[in-house]
C-alpha positions as CSV (number, residue, x, y, z in Angstrom):
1,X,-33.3,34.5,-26.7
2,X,-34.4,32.5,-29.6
3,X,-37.0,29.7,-30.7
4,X,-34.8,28.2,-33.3
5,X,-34.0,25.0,-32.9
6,X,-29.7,23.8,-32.4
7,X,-28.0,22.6,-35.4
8,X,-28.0,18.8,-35.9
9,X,-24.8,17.3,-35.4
10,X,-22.5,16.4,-37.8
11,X,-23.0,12.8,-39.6
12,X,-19.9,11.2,-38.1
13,X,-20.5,13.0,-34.1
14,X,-24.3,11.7,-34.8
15,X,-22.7,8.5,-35.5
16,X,-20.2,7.9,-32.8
17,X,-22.6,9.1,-30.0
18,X,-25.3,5.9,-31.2
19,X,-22.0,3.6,-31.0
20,X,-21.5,4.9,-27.1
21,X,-22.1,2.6,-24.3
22,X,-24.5,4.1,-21.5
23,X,-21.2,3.8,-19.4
24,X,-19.1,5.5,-21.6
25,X,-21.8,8.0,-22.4
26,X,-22.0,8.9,-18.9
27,X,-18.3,9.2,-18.6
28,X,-18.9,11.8,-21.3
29,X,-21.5,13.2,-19.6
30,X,-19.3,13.9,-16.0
31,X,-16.4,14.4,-17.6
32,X,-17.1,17.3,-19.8
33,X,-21.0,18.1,-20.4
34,X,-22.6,18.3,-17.6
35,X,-21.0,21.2,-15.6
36,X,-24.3,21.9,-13.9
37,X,-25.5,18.6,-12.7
38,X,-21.9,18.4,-11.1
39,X,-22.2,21.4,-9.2
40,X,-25.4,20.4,-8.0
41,X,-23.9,17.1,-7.3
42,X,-20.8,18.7,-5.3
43,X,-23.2,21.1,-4.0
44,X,-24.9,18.1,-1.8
45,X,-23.0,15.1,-0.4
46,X,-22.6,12.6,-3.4
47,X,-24.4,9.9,-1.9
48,X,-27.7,11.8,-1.0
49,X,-27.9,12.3,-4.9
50,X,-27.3,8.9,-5.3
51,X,-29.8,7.4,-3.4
52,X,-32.3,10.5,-4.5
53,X,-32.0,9.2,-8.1
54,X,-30.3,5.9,-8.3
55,X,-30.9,3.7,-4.8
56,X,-33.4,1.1,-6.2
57,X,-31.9,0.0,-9.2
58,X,-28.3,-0.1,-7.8
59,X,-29.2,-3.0,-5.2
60,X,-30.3,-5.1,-7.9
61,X,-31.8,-8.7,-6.4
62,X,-29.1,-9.6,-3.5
63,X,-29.9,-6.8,-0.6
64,X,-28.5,-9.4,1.9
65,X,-29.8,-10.5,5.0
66,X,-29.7,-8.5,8.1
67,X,-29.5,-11.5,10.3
68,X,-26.1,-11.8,9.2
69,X,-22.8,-9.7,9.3
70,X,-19.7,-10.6,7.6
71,X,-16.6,-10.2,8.8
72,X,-13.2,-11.9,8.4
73,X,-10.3,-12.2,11.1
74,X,-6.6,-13.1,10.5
75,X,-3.9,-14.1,12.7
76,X,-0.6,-12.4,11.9
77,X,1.4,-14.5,14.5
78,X,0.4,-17.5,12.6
79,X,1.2,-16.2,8.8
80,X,4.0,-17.5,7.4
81,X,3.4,-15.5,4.2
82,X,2.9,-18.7,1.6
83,X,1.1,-16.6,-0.9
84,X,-1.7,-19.2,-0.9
85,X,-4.5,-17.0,0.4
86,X,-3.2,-14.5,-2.4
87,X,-2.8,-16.9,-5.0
88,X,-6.4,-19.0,-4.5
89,X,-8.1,-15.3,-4.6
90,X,-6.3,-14.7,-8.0
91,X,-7.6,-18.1,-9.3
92,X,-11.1,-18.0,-8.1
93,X,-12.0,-14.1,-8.8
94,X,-9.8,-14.4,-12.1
95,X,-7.8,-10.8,-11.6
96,X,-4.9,-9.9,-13.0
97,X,-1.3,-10.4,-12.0
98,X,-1.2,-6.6,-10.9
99,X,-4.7,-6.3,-10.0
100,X,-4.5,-8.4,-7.3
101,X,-7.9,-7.9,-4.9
102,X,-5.7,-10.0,-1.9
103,X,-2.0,-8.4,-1.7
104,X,0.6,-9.8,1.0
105,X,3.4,-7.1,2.6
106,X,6.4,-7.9,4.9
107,X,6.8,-5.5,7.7
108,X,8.9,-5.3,11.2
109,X,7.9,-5.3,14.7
110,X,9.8,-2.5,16.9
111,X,12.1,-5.4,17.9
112,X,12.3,-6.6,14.6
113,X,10.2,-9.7,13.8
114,X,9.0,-10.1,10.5
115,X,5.5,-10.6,9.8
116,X,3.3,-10.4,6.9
117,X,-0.1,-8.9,6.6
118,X,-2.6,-9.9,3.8
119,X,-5.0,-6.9,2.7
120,X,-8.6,-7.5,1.0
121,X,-11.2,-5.0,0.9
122,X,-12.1,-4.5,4.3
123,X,-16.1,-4.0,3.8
124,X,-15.8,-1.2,6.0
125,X,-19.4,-0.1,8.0
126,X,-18.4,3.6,7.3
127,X,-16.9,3.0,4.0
128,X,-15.7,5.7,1.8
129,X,-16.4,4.5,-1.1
130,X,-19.9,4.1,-1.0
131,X,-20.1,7.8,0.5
132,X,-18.7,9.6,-3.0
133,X,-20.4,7.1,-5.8
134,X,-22.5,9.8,-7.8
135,X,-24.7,6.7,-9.5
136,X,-25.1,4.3,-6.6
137,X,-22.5,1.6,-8.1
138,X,-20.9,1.0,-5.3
139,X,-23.2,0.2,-2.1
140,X,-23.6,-1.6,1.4
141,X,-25.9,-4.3,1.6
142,X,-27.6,-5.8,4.8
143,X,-25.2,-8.1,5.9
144,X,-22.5,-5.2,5.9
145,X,-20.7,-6.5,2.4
146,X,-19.7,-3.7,0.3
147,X,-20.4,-4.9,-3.5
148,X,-20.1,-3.1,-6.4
149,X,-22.9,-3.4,-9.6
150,X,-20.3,-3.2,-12.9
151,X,-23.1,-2.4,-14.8
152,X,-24.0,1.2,-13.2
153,X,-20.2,2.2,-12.5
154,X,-19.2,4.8,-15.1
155,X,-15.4,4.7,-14.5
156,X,-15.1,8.0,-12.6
157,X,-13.0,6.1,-9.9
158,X,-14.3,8.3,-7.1
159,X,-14.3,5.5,-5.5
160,X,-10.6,4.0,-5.8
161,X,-9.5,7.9,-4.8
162,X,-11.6,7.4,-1.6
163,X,-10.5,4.4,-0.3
164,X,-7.4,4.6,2.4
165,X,-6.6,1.0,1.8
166,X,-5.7,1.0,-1.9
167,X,-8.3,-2.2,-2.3
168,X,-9.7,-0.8,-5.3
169,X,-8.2,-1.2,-8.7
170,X,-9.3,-0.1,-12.5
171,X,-9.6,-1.8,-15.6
172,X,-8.1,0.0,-18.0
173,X,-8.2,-2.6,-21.2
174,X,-10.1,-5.4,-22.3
175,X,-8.4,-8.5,-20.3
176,X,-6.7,-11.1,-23.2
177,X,-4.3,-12.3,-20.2
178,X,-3.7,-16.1,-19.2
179,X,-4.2,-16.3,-15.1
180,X,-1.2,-17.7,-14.0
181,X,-2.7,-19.1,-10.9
182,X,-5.4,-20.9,-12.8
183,X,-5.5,-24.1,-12.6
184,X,-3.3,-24.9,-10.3
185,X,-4.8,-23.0,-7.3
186,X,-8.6,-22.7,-8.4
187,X,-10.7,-22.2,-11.3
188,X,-12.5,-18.8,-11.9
189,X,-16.1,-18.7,-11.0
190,X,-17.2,-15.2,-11.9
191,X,-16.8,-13.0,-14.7
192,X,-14.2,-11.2,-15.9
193,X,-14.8,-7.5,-15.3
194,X,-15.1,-4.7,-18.6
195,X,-13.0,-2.1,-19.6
196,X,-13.8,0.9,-17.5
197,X,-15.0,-0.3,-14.2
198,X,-13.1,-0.4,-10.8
199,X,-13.4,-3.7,-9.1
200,X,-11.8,-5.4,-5.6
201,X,-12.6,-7.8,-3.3
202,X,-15.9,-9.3,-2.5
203,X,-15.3,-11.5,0.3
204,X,-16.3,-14.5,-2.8
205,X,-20.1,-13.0,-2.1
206,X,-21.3,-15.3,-4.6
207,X,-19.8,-18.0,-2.8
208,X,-21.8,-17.1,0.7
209,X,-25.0,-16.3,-0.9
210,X,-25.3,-19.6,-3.4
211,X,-24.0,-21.2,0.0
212,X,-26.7,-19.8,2.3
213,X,-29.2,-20.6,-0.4
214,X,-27.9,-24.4,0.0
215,X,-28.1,-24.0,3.9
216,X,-23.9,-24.1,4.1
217,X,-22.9,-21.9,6.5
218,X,-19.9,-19.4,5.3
219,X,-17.2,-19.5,7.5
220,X,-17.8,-23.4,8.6
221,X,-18.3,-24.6,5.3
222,X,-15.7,-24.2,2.6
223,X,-17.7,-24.2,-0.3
224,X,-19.9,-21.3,1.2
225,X,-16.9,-19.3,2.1
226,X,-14.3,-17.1,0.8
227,X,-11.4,-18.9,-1.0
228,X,-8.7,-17.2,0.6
229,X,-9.7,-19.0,4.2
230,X,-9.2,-22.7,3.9
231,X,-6.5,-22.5,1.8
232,X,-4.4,-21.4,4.3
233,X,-1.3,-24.0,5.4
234,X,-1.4,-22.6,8.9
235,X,-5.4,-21.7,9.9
236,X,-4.4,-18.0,10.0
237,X,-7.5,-16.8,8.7
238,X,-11.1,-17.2,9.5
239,X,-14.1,-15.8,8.1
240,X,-18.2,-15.9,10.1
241,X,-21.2,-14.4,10.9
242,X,-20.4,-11.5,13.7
243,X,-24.5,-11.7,14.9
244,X,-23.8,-15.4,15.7
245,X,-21.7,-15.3,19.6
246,X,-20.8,-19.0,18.2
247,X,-19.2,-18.1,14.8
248,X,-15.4,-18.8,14.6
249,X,-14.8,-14.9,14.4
250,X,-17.1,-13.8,17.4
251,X,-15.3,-16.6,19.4
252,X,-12.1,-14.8,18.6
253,X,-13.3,-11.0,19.0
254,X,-14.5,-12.1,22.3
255,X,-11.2,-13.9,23.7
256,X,-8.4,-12.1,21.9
257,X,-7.1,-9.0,21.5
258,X,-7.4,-7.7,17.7
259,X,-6.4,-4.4,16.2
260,X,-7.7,-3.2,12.5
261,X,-6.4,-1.0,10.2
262,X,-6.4,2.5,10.5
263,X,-9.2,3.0,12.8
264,X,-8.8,6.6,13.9
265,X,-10.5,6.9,10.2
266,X,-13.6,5.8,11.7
267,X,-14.3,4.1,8.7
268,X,-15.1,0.8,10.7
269,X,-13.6,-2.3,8.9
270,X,-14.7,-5.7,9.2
271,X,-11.2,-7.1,8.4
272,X,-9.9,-7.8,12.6
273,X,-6.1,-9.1,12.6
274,X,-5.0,-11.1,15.5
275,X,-1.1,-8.5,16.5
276,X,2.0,-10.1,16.2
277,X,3.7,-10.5,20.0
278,X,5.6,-7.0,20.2
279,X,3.6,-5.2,18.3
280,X,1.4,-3.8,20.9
């Protein structure tokens, strides 16, 4: 063992490591340089680290509010597969063409009805995702939404490998791309996200909290409420508050029979869909 100090690096690797982001320094920093921190990591489940060293600053300022819980319901009986839930998403959360955060497939009943099921992140109670983000990027607030912070995600994609839905995407470029849906179904109202980040569906949470903070109710009125729900032709979706028995979904929960997806995962999504007839 010796006292002498490590050699400096080189000029240029001095360089090039003051020019690194802190996300792409900590991409670095899992990927290849940090062998023991990982195994202590791995050691542990991944989000008891997270919240050991990361929990406060992940939430940032919008914990939300226990008194409510989000949840969306859609009515595949009534889906005639227009698109314009998938399309007003696009606009409004400004993704790309095959980054979609609200995707549409066709499938079959047994007897052979056609019907079409819409997929956003399903802000699931149990979610995945939250369970194997090492920095606390992606997390559960109060009112059960599952929000990502874009600044503390490092790119790993734990996250996107976690998820049993596919809701999760990642941004592999700079975005130069012209929306096609924009304007003609909705103007973007948040950021575009980095290079190097996953992102997916919000349920529009800046719509509900600028909403609540205007005392508009999400799920009654539009402007406080995701933009895939009013847009629909047919009122196949709706959107509420499940701690309210008066909300359009708790009305629904309570006086139809729903079914979500893949619940033997016991992952607990708050996306219900109303069965097409011969499905069940």
């Amino acid at each position: 063992m010796t006292d002498q100090a490590p050699a400096p690096a080189p000029p240029e690797q001095a360089a090039k490591l003051n020019l690194l982001s802190r996300r792409e320094f900590m991409t670095l920093l899992i990927g290849g340089g940090a062998t023991l921190v990982l195994a202590a990591t791995l050691a542990e489940p991944l989000d008891t680290f997270a919240r050991e060293i990361f929990a406060e600053r992940s939430r940032g300022l919008h914990e939300g509010d226990p008194n409510y819980h989000w949840a969306m319901v859609i009515d595949l009986n009534k889906c005639i597969g227009c698109n314009y839930c998938v399309w007003a998403c696009q606009a409004t959360n400004d993704t790309r063409e095959d980054m979609r955060w609200n995707i549409r497939v066709e499938d079959r009943t047994a007897l052979g009805k056609t019907f079409h099921v819409t997929r956003p992140c399903l802000h699931c109670g149990h979610a995945p995702c939250v369970e194997v983000c090492p920095v606390g990027a992606t997390y559960k607030r109060a009112d059960g939404l599952v929000v990502m912070d874009y600044d503390k995600c490092i790119g790993c994609r734990y996250c996107q490998t976690a998820c049993p839905y596919g809701a999760r995407s990642f941004n592999w470029s700079e975005r130069d791309d012209a929306n096609p849906q924009v304007p003609d179904w909705g103007q973007p109202e948040v950021e575009r996200r980095p290079r190097g980040v996953v992102e997916k569906c919000t349920f529009c949470i800046h719509r509900i909290d600028a909403g609540l903070a205007k005392g508009l109710m999400p799920g009654i009125d539009e402007a406080a409420t995701p933009a895939c729900i009013f847009v629909c032709p047919v009122n196949a979706r709706f959107f509420g508050n499940l701690n309210d028995p008066d909300s359009p979904v708790s009305r629904i929960l309570r006086t139809q029979p729903t079914l979500r997806l893949r619940e033997d995962l016991g992952t607990e999504p708050n996306v219900y869909y109303i069965p097409p007839e011969g499905l069940i």
